[in-house]
Every structure is written in C-alpha cells, then in structure tokens.
FIKOLZA-1660 file (N, C-alpha, C; in steps of 0.1 Angstrom, whole numbers, plus 5000, padded with zeros to 4 digits):
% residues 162
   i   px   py   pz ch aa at
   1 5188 4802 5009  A  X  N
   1 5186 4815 5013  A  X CA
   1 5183 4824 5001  A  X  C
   2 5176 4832 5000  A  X  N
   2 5165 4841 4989  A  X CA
   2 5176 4856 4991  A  X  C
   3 5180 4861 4975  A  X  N
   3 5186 4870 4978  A  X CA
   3 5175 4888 4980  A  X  C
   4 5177 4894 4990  A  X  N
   4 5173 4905 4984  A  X CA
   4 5173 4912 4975  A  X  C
   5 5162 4920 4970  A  X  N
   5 5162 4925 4953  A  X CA
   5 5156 4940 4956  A  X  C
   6 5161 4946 4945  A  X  N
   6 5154 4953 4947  A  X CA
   6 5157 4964 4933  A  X  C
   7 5145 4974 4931  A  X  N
   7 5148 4983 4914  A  X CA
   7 5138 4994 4920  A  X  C
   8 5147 5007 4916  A  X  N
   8 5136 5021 4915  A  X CA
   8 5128 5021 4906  A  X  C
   9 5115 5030 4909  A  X  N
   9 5106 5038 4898  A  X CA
   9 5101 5049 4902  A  X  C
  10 5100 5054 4888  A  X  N
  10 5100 5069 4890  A  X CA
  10 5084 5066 4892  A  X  C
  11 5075 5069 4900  A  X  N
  11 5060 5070 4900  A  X CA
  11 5056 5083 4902  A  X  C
  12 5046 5087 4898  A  X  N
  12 5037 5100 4898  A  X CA
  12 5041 5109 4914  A  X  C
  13 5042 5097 4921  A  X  N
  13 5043 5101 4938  A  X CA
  13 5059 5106 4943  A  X  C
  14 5067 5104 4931  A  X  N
  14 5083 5101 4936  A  X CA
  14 5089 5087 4931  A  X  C
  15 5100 5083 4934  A  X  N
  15 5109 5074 4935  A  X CA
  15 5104 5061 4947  A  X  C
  16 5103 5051 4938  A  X  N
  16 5093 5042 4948  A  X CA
  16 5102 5037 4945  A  X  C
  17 5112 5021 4954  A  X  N
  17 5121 5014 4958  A  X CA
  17 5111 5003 4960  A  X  C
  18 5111 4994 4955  A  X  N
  18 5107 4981 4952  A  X CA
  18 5114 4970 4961  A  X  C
  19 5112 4966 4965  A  X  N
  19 5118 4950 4971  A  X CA
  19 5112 4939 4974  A  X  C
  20 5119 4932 4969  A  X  N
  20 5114 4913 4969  A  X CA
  20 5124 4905 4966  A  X  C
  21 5120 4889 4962  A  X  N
  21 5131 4882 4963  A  X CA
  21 5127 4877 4945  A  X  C
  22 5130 4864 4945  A  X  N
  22 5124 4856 4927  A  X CA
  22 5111 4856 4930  A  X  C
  23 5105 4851 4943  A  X  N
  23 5091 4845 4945  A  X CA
  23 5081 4862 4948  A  X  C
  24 5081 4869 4955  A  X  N
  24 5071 4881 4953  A  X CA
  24 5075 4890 4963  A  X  C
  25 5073 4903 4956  A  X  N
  25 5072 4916 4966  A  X CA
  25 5071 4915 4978  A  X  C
  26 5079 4922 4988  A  X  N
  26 5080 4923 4998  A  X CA
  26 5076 4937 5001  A  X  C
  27 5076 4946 5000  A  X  N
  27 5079 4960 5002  A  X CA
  27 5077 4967 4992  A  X  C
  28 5069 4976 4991  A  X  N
  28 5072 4992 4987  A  X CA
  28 5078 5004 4991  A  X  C
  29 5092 5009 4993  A  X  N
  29 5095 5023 4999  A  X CA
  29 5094 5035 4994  A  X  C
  30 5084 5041 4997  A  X  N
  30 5080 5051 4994  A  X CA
  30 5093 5065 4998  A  X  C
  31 5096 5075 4985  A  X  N
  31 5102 5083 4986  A  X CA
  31 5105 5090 4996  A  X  C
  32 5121 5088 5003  A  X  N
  32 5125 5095 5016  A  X CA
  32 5128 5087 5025  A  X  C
  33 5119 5070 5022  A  X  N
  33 5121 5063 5031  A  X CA
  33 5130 5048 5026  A  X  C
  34 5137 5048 5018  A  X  N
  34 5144 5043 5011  A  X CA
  34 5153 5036 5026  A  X  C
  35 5156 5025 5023  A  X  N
  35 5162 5018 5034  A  X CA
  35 5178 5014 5033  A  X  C
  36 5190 5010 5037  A  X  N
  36 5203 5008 5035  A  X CA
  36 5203 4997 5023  A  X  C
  37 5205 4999 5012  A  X  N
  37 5205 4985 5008  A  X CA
  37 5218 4977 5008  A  X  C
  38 5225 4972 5019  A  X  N
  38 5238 4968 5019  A  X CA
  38 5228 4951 5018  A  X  C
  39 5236 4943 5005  A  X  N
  39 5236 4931 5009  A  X CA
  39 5226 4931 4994  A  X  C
  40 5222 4936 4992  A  X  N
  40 5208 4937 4982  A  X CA
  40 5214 4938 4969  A  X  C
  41 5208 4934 4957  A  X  N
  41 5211 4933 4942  A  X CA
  41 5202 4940 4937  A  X  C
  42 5205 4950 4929  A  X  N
  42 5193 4958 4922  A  X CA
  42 5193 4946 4907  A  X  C
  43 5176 4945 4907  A  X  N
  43 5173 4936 4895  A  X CA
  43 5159 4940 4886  A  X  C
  44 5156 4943 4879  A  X  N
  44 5142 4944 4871  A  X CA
  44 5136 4938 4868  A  X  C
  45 5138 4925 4867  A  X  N
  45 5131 4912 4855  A  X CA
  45 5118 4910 4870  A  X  C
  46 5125 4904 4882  A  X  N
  46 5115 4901 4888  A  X CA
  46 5100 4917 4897  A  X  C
  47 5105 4924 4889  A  X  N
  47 5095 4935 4893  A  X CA
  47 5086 4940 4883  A  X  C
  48 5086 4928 4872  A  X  N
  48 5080 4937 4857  A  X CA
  48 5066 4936 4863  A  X  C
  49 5059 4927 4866  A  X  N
  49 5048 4927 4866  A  X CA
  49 5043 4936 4878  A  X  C
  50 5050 4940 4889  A  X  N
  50 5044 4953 4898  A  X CA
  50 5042 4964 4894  A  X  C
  51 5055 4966 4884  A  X  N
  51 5059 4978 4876  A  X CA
  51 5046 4982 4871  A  X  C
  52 5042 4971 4860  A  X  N
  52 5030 4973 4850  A  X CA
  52 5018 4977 4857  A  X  C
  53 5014 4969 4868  A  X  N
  53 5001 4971 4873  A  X CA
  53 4999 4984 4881  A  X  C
  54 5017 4989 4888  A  X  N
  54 5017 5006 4892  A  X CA
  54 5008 5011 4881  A  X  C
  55 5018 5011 4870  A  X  N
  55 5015 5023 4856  A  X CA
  55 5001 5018 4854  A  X  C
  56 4995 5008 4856  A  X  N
  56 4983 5007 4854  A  X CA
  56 4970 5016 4862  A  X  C
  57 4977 5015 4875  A  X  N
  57 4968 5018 4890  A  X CA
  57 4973 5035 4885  A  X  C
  58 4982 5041 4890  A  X  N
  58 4984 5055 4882  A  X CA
  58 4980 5058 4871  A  X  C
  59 4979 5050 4863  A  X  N
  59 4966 5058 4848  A  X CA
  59 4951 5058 4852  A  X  C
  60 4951 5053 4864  A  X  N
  60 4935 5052 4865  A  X CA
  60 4924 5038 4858  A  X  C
  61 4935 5028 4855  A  X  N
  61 4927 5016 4842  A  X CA
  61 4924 5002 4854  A  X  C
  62 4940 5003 4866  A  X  N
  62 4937 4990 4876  A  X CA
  62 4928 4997 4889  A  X  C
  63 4925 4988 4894  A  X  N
  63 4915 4991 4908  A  X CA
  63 4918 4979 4917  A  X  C
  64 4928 4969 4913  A  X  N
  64 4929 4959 4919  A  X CA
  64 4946 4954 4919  A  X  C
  65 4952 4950 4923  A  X  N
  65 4959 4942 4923  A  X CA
  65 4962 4926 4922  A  X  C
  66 4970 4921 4913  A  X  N
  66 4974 4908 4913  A  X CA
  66 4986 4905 4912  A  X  C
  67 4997 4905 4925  A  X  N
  67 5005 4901 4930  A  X CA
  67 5010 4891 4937  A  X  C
  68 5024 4882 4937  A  X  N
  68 5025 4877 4946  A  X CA
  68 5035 4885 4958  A  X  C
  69 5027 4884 4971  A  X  N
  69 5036 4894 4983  A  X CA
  69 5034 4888 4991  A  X  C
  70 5047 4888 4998  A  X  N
  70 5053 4879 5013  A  X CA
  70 5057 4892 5024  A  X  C
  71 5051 4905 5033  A  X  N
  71 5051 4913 5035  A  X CA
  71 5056 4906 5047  A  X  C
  72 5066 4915 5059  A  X  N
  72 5067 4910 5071  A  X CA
  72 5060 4916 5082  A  X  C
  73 5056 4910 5089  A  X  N
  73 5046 4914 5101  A  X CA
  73 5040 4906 5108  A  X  C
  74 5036 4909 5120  A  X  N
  74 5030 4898 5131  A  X CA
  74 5016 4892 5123  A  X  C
  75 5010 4881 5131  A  X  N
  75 4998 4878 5122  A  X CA
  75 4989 4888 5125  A  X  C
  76 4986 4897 5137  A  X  N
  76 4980 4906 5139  A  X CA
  76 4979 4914 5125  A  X  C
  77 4990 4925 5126  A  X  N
  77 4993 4928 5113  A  X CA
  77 4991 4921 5097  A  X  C
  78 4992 4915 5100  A  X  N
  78 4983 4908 5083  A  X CA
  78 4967 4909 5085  A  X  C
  79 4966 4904 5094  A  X  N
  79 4947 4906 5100  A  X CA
  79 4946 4917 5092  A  X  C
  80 4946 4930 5099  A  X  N
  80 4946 4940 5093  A  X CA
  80 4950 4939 5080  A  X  C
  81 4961 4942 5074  A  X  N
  81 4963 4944 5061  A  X CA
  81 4954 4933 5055  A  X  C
  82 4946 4922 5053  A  X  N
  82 4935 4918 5049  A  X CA
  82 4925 4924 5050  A  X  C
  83 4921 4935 5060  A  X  N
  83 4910 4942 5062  A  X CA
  83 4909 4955 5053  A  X  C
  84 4923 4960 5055  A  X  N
  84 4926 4974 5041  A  X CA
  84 4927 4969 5030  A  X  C
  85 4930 4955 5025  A  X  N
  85 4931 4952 5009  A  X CA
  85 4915 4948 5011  A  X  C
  86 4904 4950 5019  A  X  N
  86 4888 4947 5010  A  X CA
  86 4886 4962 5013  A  X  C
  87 4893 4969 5015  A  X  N
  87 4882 4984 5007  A  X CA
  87 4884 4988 4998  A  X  C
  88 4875 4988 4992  A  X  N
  88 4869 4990 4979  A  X CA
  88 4873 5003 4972  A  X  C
  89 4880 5002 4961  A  X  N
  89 4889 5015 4949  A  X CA
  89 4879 5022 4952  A  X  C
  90 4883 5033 4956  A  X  N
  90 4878 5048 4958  A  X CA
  90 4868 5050 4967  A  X  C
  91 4870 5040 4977  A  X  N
  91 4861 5042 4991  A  X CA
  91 4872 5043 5003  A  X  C
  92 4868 5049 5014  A  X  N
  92 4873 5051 5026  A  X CA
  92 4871 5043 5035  A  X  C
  93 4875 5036 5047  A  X  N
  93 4873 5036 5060  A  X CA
  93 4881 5039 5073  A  X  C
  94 4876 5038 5081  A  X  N
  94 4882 5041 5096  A  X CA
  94 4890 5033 5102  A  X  C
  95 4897 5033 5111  A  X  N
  95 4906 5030 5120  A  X CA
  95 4894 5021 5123  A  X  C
  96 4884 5026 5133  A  X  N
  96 4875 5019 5141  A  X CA
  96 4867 5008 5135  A  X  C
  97 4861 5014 5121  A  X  N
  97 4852 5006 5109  A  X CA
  97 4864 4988 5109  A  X  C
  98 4873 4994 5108  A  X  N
  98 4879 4980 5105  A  X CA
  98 4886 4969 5113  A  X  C
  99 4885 4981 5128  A  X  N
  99 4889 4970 5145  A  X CA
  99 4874 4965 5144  A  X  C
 100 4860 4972 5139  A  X  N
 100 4852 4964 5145  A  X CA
 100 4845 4951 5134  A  X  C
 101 4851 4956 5116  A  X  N
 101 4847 4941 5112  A  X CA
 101 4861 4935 5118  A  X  C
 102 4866 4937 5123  A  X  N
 102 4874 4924 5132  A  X CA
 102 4872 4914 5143  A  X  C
 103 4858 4918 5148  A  X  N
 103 4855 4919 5160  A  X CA
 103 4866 4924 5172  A  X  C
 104 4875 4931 5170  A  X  N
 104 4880 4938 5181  A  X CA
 104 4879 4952 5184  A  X  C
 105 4865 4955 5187  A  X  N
 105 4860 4971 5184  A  X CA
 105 4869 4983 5195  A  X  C
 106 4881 4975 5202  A  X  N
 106 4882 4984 5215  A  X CA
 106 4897 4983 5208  A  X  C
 107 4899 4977 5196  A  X  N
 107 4917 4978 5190  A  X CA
 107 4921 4987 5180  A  X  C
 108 4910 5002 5176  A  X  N
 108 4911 5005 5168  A  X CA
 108 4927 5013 5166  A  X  C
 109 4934 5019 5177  A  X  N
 109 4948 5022 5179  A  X CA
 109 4957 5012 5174  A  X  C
 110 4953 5000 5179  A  X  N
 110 4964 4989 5173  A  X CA
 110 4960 4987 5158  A  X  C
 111 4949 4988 5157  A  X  N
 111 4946 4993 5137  A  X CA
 111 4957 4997 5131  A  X  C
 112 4952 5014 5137  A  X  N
 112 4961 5023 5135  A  X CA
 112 4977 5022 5135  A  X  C
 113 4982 5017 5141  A  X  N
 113 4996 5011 5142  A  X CA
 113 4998 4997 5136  A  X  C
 114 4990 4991 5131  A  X  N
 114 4994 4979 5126  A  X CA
 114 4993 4986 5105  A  X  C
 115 4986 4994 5110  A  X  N
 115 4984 4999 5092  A  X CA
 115 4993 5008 5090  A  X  C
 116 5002 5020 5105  A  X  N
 116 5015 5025 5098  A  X CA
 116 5026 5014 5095  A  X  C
 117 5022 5003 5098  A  X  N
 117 5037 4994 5098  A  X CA
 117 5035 4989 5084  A  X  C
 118 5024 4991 5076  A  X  N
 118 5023 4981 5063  A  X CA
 118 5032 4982 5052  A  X  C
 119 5042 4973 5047  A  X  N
 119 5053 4976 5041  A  X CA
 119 5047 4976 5025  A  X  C
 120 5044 4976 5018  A  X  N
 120 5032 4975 5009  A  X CA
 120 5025 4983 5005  A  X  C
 121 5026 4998 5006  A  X  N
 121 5016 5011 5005  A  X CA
 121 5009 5012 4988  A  X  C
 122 5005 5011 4987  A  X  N
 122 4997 5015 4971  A  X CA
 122 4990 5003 4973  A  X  C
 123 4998 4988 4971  A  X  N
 123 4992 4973 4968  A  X CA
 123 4981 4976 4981  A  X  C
 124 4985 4977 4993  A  X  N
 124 4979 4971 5004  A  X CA
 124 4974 4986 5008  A  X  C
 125 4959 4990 5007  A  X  N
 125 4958 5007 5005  A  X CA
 125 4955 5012 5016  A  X  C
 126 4968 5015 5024  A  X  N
 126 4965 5019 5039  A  X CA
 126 4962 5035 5038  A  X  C
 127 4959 5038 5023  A  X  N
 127 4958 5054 5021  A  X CA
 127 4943 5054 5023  A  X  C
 128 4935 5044 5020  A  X  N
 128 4922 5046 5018  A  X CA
 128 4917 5043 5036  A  X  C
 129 4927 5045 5045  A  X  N
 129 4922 5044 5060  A  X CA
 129 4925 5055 5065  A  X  C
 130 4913 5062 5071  A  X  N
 130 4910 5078 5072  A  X CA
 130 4905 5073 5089  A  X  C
 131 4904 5090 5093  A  X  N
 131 4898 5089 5111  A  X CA
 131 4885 5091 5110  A  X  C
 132 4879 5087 5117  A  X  N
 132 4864 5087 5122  A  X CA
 132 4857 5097 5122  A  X  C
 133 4861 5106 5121  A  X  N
 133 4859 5117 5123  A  X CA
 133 4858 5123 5102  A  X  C
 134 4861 5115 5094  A  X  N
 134 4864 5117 5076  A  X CA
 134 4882 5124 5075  A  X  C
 135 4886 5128 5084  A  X  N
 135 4899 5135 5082  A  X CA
 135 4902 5130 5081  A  X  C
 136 4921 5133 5074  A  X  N
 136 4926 5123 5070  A  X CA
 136 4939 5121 5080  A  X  C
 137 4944 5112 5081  A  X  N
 137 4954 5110 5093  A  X CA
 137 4965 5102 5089  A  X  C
 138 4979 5103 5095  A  X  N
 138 4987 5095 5092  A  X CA
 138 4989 5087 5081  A  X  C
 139 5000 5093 5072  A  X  N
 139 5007 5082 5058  A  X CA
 139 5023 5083 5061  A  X  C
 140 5028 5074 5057  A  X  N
 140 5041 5071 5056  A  X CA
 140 5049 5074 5047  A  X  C
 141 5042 5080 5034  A  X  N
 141 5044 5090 5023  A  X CA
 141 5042 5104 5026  A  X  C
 142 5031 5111 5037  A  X  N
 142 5028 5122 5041  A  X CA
 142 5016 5126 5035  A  X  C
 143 5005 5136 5038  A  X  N
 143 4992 5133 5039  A  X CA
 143 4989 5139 5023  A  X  C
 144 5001 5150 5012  A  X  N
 144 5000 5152 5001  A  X CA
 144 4996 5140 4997  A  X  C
 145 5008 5131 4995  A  X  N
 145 5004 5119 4989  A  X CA
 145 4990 5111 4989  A  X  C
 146 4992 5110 5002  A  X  N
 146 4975 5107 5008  A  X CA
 146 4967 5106 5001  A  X  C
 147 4962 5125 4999  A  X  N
 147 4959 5130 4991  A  X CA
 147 4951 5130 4979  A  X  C
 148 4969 5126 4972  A  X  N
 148 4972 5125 4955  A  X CA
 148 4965 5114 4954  A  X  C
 149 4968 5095 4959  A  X  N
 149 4959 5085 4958  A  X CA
 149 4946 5089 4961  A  X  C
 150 4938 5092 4970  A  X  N
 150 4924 5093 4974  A  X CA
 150 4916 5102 4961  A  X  C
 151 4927 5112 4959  A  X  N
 151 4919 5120 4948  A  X CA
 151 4921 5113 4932  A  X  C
 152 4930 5105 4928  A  X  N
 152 4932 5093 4920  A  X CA
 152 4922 5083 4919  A  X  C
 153 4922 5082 4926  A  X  N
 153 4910 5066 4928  A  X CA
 153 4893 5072 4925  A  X  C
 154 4893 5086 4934  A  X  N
 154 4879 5091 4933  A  X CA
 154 4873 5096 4921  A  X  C
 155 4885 5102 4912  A  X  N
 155 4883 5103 4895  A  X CA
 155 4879 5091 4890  A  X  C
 156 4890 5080 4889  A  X  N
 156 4891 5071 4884  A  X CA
 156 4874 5065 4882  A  X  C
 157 4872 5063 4897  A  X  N
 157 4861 5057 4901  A  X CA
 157 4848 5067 4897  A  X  C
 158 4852 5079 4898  A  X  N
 158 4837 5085 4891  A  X CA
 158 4835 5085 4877  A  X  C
 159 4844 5081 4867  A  X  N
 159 4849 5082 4853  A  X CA
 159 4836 5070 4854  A  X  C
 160 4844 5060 4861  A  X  N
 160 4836 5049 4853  A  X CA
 160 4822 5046 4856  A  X  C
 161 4816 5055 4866  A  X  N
 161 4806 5058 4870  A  X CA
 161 4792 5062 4855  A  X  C
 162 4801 5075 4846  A  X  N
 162 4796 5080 4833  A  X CA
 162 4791 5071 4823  A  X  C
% end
C-alpha cells in the first residue's frame, strides 16, 4: 500500500497542495480547496521535480510538462483530460471543440463536467477550456485565476513570437 504525500507551495496563484505517492502526482489543490489530510505525510523530495517545472511554467520558460501522474477518474474522464493536455500553450478551446475531436459532439456538458473534476489543474490545463461563445467559464481556482494562467501563457507565448 503507497503512502499518501503531500507538500505546499507558495505559487504566484496562492498555496498549491501537492499530492502523490514515491511513483507520481496525483493532484494539485488549488488554494481554498485544500482537502483533510488525516493519514497523509507531508514530504518534499518526491515533489522536487513538479515544484521545478511550476517555477518554470510561472516564469514563462515551460510550455509543457514532464511528469509522472496517476490522476483518479473514470476512463471517460481521462479521455478528456488527454484532449485538454493537446491544447496548445497559449491557445484556447471549447467545451464543444473537444466533445467533438472525440467524436462525441452531443457530450459537450459531460466535457464540461469531466474537466471540473480534473484533479491536476496547471499540469492538465483545464484553464485553457473556455465556452463557445470565447467567454470564460467555470475554474476550480475561480475565473481571476483563470485569468492570471490565460493571460501568463498569452505573454509568454507572444514573447517568443519576437
């Protein structure tokens, strides 16, 4: 049995809570939504390398992630979160755009609900899924944050545009 782990960081966004086991990330909790940790060990060694690629993705230098993560969720829900990890640093899509490269053009709600459950927010960028309409809709950090990432990535990404 794998013990739960887990270490704060201060990030640009707040106090991010980290959790995983030896083998890889499980979770990111985003400030406020910090969970009981009864049973859990706070540890750092196995988070150095999340840590780094944060401070990396927050300076504006990563655009990608290379993690190992064991996230929990139906296979549905992973579908999805494989469809939000291919959009592209500092691009947007839709709820709908991504039920229909799934071929399920009539699931875009279950999209939508399979992307608030994504335990993973920054790695797996459920920020960069917006409504059909370009507005921005539902984060589990709140739409500031939202925001803060979308307008992060779009610098980032026009810097290296120059």
């Amino acid at each position: 049995m794998t013990r739960t782990l887990y270490t704060a960081w201060a990030s640009p966004l707040g106090d991010l809570l980290l959790q995983g086991d030896e083998r890889a990330l499980c979770a990111i909790h985003l400030p406020g939504r910090h969970p009981d940790r009864d049973g859990g060990v706070t540890a750092t060694a196995p988070f150095v390398a999340a840590i780094e690629q944060l401070e990396q993705y927050f300076a504006g230098t990563r655009t990608a992630f290379d993690l190992r993560l064991d996230p929990e969720g139906s296979r549905f829900d992973h579908a999805v979160w494989r469809h939000v990890s291919a959009i592209p640093y500092g691009q947007t899509s839709s709820y709908a755009q991504i039920a229909h490269a799934m071929r399920r053009p009539d699931r875009a709600r279950a999209v939508g609900a399979a992307n608030a459950r994504n335990p993973l927010p920054i790695i797996v960028p459920c920020h960069r899924v917006i409504g059909s309409d370009g507005s921005l809709t539902g984060y589990a950090g709140g739409l500031d944050r939202k925001r803060a990432l979308l307008t992060l990535e779009q610098g980032a990404w026009q810097e290296r545009l120059l």
